[in-house]
C-alpha positions, 0 to 999 in steps of 0.5 A: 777782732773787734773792739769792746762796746760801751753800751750807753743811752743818751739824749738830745736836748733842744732849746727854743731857738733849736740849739742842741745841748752838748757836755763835756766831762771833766778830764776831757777836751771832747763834748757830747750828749749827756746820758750814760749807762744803763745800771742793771735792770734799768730800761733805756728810760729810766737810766736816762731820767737817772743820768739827766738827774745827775748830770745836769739835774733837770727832770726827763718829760718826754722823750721819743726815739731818734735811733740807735748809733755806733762810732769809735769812742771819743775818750776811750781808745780802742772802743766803739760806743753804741747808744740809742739817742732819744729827743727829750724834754725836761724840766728844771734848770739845767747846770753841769754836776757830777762828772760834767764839767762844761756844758754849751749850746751848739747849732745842730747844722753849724756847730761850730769849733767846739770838738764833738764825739764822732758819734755825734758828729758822724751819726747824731747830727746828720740824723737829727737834721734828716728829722727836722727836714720836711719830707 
């Protein structure tokens, strides 16, 4: 039997010394990217302009394809989250609202004692340093 799915979209914010911008939602011990799911008939998007808007009420600029990830859950037992991640700019100050209660910056090759969803830390990380790896 395989576990249910949360099929959510999320982004990978970067700061100019290269940090990665990671939250954690109140009630919860784990950080990770900001994002969430798609409502009914939003494109991955336009959910993810919505959900940065929300979340940390900044502005999505551009955005372009990282890849599409599954890991166990991080604060659901029992499920798998599927998301496609996006690199992303944004506008605006960016703050924790909403259902985000902490924000912090992380070195993606060093992220330090911060715990961190396993999506990130099995499937995002390791991927965003292969990018950022001269080929």
């Amino acid at each position: 039997m395989t576990q249910p799915i949360i099929d959510i979209v999320t982004a990978v914010i970067r700061d100019d010394a290269g940090r990665m911008l990671v939250v954690r939602k109140r009630g919860t011990a784990i950080f990770m990217k900001p994002g969430g799911k798609r409502e009914l008939g939003e494109d991955d998007l336009t959910a993810l302009a919505r959900e940065l808007d929300e979340e940390l009420g900044c502005r999505l600029v551009a955005a372009e394809r990282l890849g599409a990830f599954t890991a166990p859950a991080a604060n659901e037992p029992g499920f798998t989250v599927s998301t496609v991640t996006y690199l992303v700019q944004v506008d605006g100050p960016i703050a924790a609202r909403a259902e985000i209660e902490e924000i912090a910056w992380i070195d993606p090759a060093a992220p330090g004692d911060l715990r961190l969803a396993p999506l990130l830390t099995q499937q995002v990380l390791p991927a965003l340093l292969l990018a950022a790896t001269p080929q």
